[in-house]
Phi, psi and omega in degrees: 000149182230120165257151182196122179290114167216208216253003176227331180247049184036251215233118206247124188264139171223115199251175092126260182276340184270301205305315187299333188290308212315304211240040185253131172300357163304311216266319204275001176279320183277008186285344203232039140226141205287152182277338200240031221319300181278019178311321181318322185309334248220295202236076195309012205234009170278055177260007182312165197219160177296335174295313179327315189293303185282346164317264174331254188348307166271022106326309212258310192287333156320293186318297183312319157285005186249340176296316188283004185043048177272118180217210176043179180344307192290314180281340165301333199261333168274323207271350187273315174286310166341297196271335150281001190273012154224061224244336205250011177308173119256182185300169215352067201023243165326314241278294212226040183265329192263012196257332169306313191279349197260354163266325191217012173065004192251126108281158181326320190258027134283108180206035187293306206276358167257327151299311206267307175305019181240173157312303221242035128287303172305330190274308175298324146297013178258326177272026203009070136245161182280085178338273245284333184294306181309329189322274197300329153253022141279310132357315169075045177280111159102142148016288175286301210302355172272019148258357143303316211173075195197173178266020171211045180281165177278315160330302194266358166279322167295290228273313188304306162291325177318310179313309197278316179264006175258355173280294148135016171256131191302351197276332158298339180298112170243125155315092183283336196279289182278351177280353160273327184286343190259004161305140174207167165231103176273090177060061121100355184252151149331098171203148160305141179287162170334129168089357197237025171289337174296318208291321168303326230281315200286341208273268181350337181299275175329312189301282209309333201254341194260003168287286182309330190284331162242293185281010196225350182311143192312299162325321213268317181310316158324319204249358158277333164302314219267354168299304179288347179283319201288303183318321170282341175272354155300330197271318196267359190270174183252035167236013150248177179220089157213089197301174156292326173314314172298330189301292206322321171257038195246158179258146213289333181296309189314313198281320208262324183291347182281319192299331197273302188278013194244111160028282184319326220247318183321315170302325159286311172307314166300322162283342197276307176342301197269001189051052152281089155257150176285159213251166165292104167287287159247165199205014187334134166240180190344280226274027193250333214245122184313129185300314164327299199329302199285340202252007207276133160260194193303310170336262201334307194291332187278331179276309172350278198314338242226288148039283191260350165263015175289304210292289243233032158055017179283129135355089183312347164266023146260021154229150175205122172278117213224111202253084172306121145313181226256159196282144208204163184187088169264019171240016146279336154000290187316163179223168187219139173323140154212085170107359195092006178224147165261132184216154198265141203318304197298314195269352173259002229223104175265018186257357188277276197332262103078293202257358194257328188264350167306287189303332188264238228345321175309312192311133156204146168278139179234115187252142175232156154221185185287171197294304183332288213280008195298331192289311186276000183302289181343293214275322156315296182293319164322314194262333169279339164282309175090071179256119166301064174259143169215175153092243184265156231317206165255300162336336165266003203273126146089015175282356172268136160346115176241125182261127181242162162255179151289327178317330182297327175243064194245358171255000000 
């Protein structure tokens, strides 16, 4: 057995198949990619990493097999995807998941051919479990796997709190103790037991309050953006041999010395180094932006750019149109005991309502370029889009501070 101190669940014990597991260059990988990745820019004290995270994962699902009385072979199998479930991250994680699947068709939890091709296929077929099976409930394939990958996962009960306490803003702290303790399974689905819509009520809270405040901060989006432009013109230009299949197994160190050495790349790699970033040009909001708009894919999204940086004499990587999908809250979902019935959270809940016109108010489409162009970017981009802006300058919409109490969402 292996204890290890950490920093949001004290003293985390790790036995049987995850301790073997423990120390596989897969697992020993995540030490060196950050869990929140360009957030630091924002909140310096967010460098926590994804193994902290899978520590902590196989923490909760350990508590979660013992409420549920789970044990033998099925709960080892759990607890080993608990600690694997994020072996298929790339560097600096969500950051470059959608420039990875748009090369290789892979998200992060696609990890069958890295479980059974690894240190840690051997290690699980030695210990005769079956990768492909552990595969499959990271993936949240089956019953068990939605304590894995489900809207009342152990995953997402870890990451608010860690999130909340390596940032240092309070709106993720969820009683994680009592939302493992109020699991249940009513005919093979995941659900709180009787008496627990607060408890739902709290998770769901948290996300919402903890999107704009971190993972949607403004900052962190610009400088998540401007990471994927440069990472995608390293994989295509032809003066590296650096697939996306290889990006996927590189590490955050690996990725920023490539960005820095490769030409192309360099300029970007410079700002993000000195947190030179590019500034809001447009700040849109929902009900300004043409529903084509929202729906554009990348091709579409690219010519925009290339558009206005023609007009305003710009570099074409020095504008980036930067498009939130349609506003979504999938752990209203979630279902809960009420009456002897199971039912889902949205429908039992006036605090779902609330927060989903809370999340379209949140929304902004963004365009950045460097700080000299935001004026002539906007007014460009604004006219190339066919965005319903009106009024004041484009550059200034939505730049002050916004603030909510709870009393806002009590009708």
């Amino acid at each position: 057995m292996t204890t290890i101190k950490d920093s949001v669940h004290d003293h985390i014990e790790i036995q049987g198949v995850a301790a073997a597991l423990l120390d596989t260059p897969p697992i020993q990988r995540l030490r060196r990619v950050t869990q929140l990745g360009t957030v630091h820019l924002v909140y310096p004290a967010a460098n926590h990493t994804r193994f902290e995270h899978s520590l902590g994962v196989y923490h909760l699902m350990n508590r979660a097999l013992s409420h549920l009385d789970l044990d033998g072979p099925r709960a080892e199998r759990l607890r080993a995807a608990a600690l694997l479930h994020d072996v298929g991250h790339s560097p600096y994680s969500h950051n470059l998941e959608p420039v990875i699947h748009r090369y290789t068709g892979k998200y992060h939890d696609d990890v069958t051919n890295l479980l059974v091709d690894s240190a840690v296929g051997d290690t699980l077929s030695d210990r005769g479990y079956d990768p492909e099976r552990i595969a499959a409930l990271i993936r949240g394939d089956g019953k068990y796997g939605q304590l894995i990958s489900g809207e009342l996962d152990v995953d997402r009960m870890d990451y608010l709190v860690r999130d909340a306490h390596h940032t240092g803003v309070p709106y993720g702290t969820i009683d994680h103790e009592r939302l493992i303790r109020a699991l249940t399974f009513v005919d093979g689905e995941l659900v709180l037991a009787a008496g627990n819509v607060q408890t739902a009520e709290s998770l769901l809270l948290a996300r919402a309050l903890m999107n704009p405040t971190v993972y949607r901060h403004h900052v962190a989006r610009i400088s998540k953006t401007m990471l994927r432009r440069a990472t995608e013109q390293l994989i295509t230009t032809d003066t590296t041999a650096i697939t996306a299949s290889q990006l996927r197994r590189m590490d955050d160190h690996d990725l920023h010395v490539a960005l820095r050495s490769t030409k192309a790349t360099t300029h970007i790699a410079s700002r993000l180094d000195t947190r030179d970033l590019y500034k809001r040009a447009v700040w849109a909001e929902l009900d300004t932006v043409p529903e084509s708009i929202i729906n554009a894919d990348h091709d579409t999204i690219r010519s925009f750019e290339r558009t206005v940086a023609d007009r305003v004499g710009l570099d074409s990587e020095e504008v980036i149109i930067d498009i939130p999908g349609h506003p979504s809250m999938t752990e209203s979902s979630s279902r809960v005991v009420v009456s002897g019935e199971v039912r889902r959270l949205a429908d039992q809940s006036p605090l779902v309502s609330a927060l989903r016109t809370a999340q379209k108010q949140q929304w902004r489409l963004g365009v950045y370029v460097p700080a000299t162009a935001t004026d002539r970017a906007g007014i460009d981009a604004v006219e190339t889009m066919g965005l319903d802006i009106s009024g004041a300058p484009v550059s200034d919409i939505q730049h002050k501070t916004v603030t909510a109490t709870l009393d806002e969402f009590s009708d």
